[in-house]
Structure formats: C-alpha cells, structure tokens
N, C-alpha and C positions, 0 to 999 in steps of 0.2 A: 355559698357563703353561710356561714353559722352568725344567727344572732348572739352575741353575747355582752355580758353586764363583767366588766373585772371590777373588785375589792382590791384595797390596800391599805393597809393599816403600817405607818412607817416607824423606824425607831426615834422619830422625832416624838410617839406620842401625840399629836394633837388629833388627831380626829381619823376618820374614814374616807379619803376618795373614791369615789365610783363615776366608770365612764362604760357609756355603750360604745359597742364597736362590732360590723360586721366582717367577718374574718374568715378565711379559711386556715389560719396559722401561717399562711407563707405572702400573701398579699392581705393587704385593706382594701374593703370592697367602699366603708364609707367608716368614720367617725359621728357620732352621736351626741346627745346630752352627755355633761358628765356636773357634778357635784361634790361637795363638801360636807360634812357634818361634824364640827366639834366635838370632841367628848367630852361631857361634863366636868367640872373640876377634881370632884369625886372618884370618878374612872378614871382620868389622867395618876392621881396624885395614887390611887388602888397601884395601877401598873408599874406605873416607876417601885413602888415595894418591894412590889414581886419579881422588878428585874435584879433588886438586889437581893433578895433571899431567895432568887432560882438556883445558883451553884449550889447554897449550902440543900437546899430539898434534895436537892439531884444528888447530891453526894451520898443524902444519908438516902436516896430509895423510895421519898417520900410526895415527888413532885406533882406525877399527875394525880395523887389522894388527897393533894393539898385544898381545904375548903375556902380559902382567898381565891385559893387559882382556880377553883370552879366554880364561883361566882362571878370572876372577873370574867372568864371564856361565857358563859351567860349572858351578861351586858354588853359586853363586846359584839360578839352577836346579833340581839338584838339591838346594836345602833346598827350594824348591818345590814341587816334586813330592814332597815327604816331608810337606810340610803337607798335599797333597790327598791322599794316602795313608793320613793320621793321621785325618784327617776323619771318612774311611770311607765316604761319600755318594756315590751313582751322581750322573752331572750330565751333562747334553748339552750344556752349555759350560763353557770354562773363562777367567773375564776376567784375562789377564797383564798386569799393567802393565809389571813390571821395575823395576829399579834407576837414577832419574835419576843422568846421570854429567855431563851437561853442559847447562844451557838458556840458550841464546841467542839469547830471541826477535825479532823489528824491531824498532825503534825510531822509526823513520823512514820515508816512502814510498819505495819501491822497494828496499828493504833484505833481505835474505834473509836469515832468519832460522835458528836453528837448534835443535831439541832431540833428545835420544838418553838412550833407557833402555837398557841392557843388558839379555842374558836370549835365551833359546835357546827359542822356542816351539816349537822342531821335537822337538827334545830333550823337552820335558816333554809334547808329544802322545804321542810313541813312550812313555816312562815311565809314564804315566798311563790310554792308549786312550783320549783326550776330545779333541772338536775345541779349540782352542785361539784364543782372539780376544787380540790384543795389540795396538801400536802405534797406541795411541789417540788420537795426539796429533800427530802429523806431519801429516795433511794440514789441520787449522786452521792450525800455522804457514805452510803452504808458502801458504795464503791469508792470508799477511797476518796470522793472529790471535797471540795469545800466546801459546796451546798450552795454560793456566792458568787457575783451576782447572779440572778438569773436572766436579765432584760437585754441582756446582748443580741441576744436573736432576733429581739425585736427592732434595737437600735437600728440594726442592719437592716432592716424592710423598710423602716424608717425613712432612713441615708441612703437608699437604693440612686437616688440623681443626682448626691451631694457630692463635690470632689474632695478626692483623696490624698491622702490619710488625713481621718478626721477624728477630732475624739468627742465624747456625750459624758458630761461631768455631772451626776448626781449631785446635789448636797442636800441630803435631811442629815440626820441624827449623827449618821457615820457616812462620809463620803467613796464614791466607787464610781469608775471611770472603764468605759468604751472607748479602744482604739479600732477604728476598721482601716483595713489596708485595703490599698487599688483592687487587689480581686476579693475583697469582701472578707480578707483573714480578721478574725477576731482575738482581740489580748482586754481582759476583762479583771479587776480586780478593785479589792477597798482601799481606798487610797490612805484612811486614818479619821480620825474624829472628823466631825465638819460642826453643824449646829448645835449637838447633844451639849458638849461642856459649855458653849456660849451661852445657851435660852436656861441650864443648870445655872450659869454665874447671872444670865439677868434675873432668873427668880430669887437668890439671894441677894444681890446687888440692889435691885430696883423692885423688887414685888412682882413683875411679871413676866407673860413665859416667853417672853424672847426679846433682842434687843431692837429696836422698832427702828426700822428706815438704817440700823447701825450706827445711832448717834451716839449708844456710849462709848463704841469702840472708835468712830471719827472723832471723839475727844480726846481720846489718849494716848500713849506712846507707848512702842511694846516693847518688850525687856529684852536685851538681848541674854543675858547671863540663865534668865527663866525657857526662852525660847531655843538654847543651847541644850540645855539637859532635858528637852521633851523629845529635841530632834535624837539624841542619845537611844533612845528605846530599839528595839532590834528588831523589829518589825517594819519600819521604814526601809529598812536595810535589805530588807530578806525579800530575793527575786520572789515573782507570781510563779504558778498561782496563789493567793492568800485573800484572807476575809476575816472580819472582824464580828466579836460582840461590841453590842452598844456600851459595854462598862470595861474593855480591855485596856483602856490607856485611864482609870481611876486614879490608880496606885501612881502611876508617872506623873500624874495632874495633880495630886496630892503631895509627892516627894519632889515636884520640882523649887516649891518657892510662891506657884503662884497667888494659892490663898493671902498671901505678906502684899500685894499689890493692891491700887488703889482700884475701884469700880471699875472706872473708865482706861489704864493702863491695864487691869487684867482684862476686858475683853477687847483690847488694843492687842496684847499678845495671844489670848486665843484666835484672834480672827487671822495675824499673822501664821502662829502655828497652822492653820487649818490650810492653807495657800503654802506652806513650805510642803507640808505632805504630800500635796498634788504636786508642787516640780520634782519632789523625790518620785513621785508615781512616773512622772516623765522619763526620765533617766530608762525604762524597762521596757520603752517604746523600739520596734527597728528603725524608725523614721520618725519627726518631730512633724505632729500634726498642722494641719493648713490653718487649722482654726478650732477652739475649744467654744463648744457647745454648752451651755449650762441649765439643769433643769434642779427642780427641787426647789424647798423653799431659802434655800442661800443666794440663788440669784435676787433674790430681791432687799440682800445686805451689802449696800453700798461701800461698807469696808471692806466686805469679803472680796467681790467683785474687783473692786481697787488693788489688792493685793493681791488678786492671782492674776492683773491683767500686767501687773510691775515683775510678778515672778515668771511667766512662760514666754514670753518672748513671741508670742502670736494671738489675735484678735481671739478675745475671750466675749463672749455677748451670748447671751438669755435664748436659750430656745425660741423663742418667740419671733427670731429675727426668719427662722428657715420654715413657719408658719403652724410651729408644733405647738399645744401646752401641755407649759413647765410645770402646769399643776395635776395634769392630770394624767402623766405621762407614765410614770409608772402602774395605774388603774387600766391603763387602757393594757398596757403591756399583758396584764395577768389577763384580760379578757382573749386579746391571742393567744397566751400562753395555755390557757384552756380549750380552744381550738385545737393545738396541736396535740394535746395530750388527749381530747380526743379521736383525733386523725392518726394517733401514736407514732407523732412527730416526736425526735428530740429535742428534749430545752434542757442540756448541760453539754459541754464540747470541753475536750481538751486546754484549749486554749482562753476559756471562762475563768474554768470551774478546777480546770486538773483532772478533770474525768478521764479513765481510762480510751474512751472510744466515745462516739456521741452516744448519749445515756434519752433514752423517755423515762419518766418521772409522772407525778401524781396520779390521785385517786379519786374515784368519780360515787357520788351520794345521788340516786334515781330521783327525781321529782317526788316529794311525799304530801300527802294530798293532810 
C-alpha cells in the first residue's frame, strides 16, 4: 500500500480538502486524517475572476502568461502545501488536482478539446519533500474524452458491499452522479449546476457565500415559468457522456427571468432547478437506483436535499449514512487516484468519461528537496 495525501480544490471555490489515505489504487488499506482550509476572501473572490476572464485569455493565446493567473496558481499552492503540512502525515504521494479555471471538452468528432487546473506541482514538491502526481485529466481530453468526472473508480471500491444499482451524487459547484451496476458497470456524468448559482445568489442576496442550513430557499417558492426555461437548455437533454464548466448555464441563469425574483423565491427556484437536473441525469440510467447517495457540500442544504428526495422516487441520504465522508470524499479520491496513476492504473473508462478504451492519465513531479 502507498501512503498518500490527495488535494482537491472544488468548483465551489471555498477552500482546500486534504485526506490521507493508504491505497494501492484498487483497495483501501485504511483512511486517515483529512481537513479543510478556507481560502481567504481575497483568493476566493481572485478565482471567481479569472473563472470569468479564462475563455476570453484562452481565445486570445494569452492564458497560461496571464499574471492574475500566475499569482493565483501561487497562493493556491501555497494553501496547499499548508493543508499537507497541517495534516502532519508522511505520504509517498501527493494527488494535486488544482483549481479548474476553464473546461472545454469536444463536442464533436475531430474537435480539440480543452481543460486546465491551475497549481504549481513543482512548487509544492519543493514545499512539502513529496513526489507530487497532478494533471489528471488532460490526456482523456486530448483522446477525445470529457476529462469528467474522474471519481467513478473510486466510487466503485467505495460501494464494493453496497447493493445494487446505486448511485453517489456529488453536489459542489456543478453537480455529477455515479451509477454502479450489479457487476460494477460504471455511467458517470455532470448532472448541471448544483451550488455554484445558489452561494453566487446568496452572496448578492444576503452578503454571504452560501445559503446557511437552506433557509432562504425554505422560505420561498420556486417559479415554475423561471424553472421552465432553465430546464430548456440542451444539455440536460443530451445523452452521456457529458461534463460541464462551472459558468456553462450563466447565459440560461441570466436569460431565464431569475434575476426579477425575490431573494428567497430565487434560491427556492435555484434549489429546485439543481434537483430537476439530477431526475433528468436519471432518465440515462439502465436501471433506477436502490438508493442515491449524497456527498458534497449540498447534502447539507435542507432544500436541496428536500427536493431531490420529492424528485427521484428512492431514499436520497448523506453519504454519511454507509460510514463515508461527504467532506472529504473527493480528497481522498485523488489520493487513490494517484496510486493508480502510479501503478499506471486507468482513471477514465468509456462509460465515465467517453474515453476511447480505459485511458491512464496524469503526471508525476519527483520529491524536490
């Protein structure tokens, strides 16, 4: 078994988790500390920026020279390296994901696709003395795949006792759902926004960055006529494989009407929309799950929760019920996922990502002293 520390920096923006975990990429030998670290207001409100002004960099050629974006990939970074420092755990790897700034996977045959995390692996080997595995996701797109999710592999060593067909609902920023079937088939995909436009409307709404316990949204009623023209968008529509940027449904969020809503009635209708997208994510299943599994920080939005337990038609409850955490589940992920990618195990499949055949992926940075 490989000691390892995973990173995950999500598209909710709020901070860094890290969890140890000793792994050989295909079992858990044992789970570990894991942790949280905030990112400053500063670095929060830096990133969101740059998540808006990445298409236009990338268009004009200018992205990776851009000097926000390599200051941000610097403090970024470094809270990273302060999380595995905080830790305190010796680890002979360390899985970096980074901070998604821009995903632009194909669409289309012969289309080039694109995706980029920020983040200085070299820098937090030096920082840290650990070899460093990062850019997990680049060579699925440059095959064609989605780059998206990556944690299926994991779900599935996860769920190894759990019965079947089950599914593992992320919700950060942009939600993305695990079905595993009775022999372990995997259907993997984003299901559509989740937290991102809610904790965006409580910070206008309310001053802060998300809406606490879901009490603005259990105050108010969601629009059906708003809630109509979001579900319109053609990405709900369009079989998997598929995956999202965290700013893909803006423009639909913008032109549906919802800004005209009152505080508590707009994230009454964002919390519904976010629960509509996952029964449409249903719909693409062979089989309706026994039970939907929920990790991310929207299991602990009692609106949310409420309306995706009124939309699927089967026990919806918190990871926490099959003795997993929700907080630190995708952290730990990337720590096996760097396992394998040492072992040059694959982490993208067909049935993920779109990948041609099972794909191995990322890149390894030597312990730098």
């Amino acid at each position: 078994m490989l000691r390892t520390i995973g990173l995950m920096s999500g598209t909710s923006l709020d901070g860094v988790d890290a969890a140890y975990v000793e792994t050989d990429g295909e079992r858990i030998g044992r789970f570990g500390p894991t942790l949280t670290i905030p990112y400053p207001p500063a670095l929060r409100r830096d990133l969101r920026a740059l998540l808006d002004a990445a298409p236009g960099l990338h268009a004009e050629g200018r992205l990776a020279e851009d000097p926000g974006l390599l200051d941000c990939a610097r403090r970024l970074t470094e809270r990273h390296a302060e999380a595995v420092e905080r830790l305190g755990m010796r680890a002979d790897l360390i899985g970096f994901h980074g901070q998604t700034i821009l995903h632009r996977p194909a669409t289309r045959p012969g289309e080039r696709g694109h995706t980029w995390q920020i983040g200085d692996p070299a820098l937090l080997a030096r920082r840290t003395g650990v070899e460093v595995v990062h850019d997990f996701r680049s060579a699925d797109v440059a095959a064609g795949g989605q780059g998206a999710p990556l944690v299926p592999v994991f779900h599935r060593v996860l769920a190894e006792s759990l019965p079947k067909p089950v599914a593992i609902l992320n919700l950060g920023g942009v939600g993305n759902v695990t079905w595993i079937g009775p022999d372990g088939e995997l259907i993997a995909f984003d299901t559509g926004p989740a937290n991102g436009p809610l904790d965006d409307w409580a910070r206008r709404s309310l001053g802060q960055d998300y809406d606490r316990d879901g009490l603005l949204a259990l105050s108010g009623q969601a629009d059906g006529a708003v809630l109509a023209r979001l579900m319109a968008h053609p990405y709900l529509a369009a079989p998997p494989p598929k995956s999202l940027d965290r700013l893909d449904f803006d423009a639909a969020l913008r032109e549906s009407g919802a800004g005209a809503l009152s505080p508590a009635d707009g994230a009454a209708t964002l919390a519904a929309f976010c629960a509509v997208c996952v029964g449409a994510a249903a719909r693409h299943f062979p089989d309706p799950p026994l039970q939907w599994l929920v990790a991310g920080g929207g299991r602990r939005n009692p609106a949310l929760m409420k309306a995706l337990a009124g939309m699927l038609g089967a026990p919806v409850r918190p990871v926490e019920v099959v003795g997993w955490d929700g907080d630190a589940l995708e952290a730990q992920a990337f720590g096996v996922l760097a396992a394998r990618v040492a072992r040059d195990l694959p982490l993208t499949f067909p049935g993920t990502t779109g990948a041609p055949r099972p794909l191995t992926g990322g890149r390894r940075v030597p312990a730098l002293a």
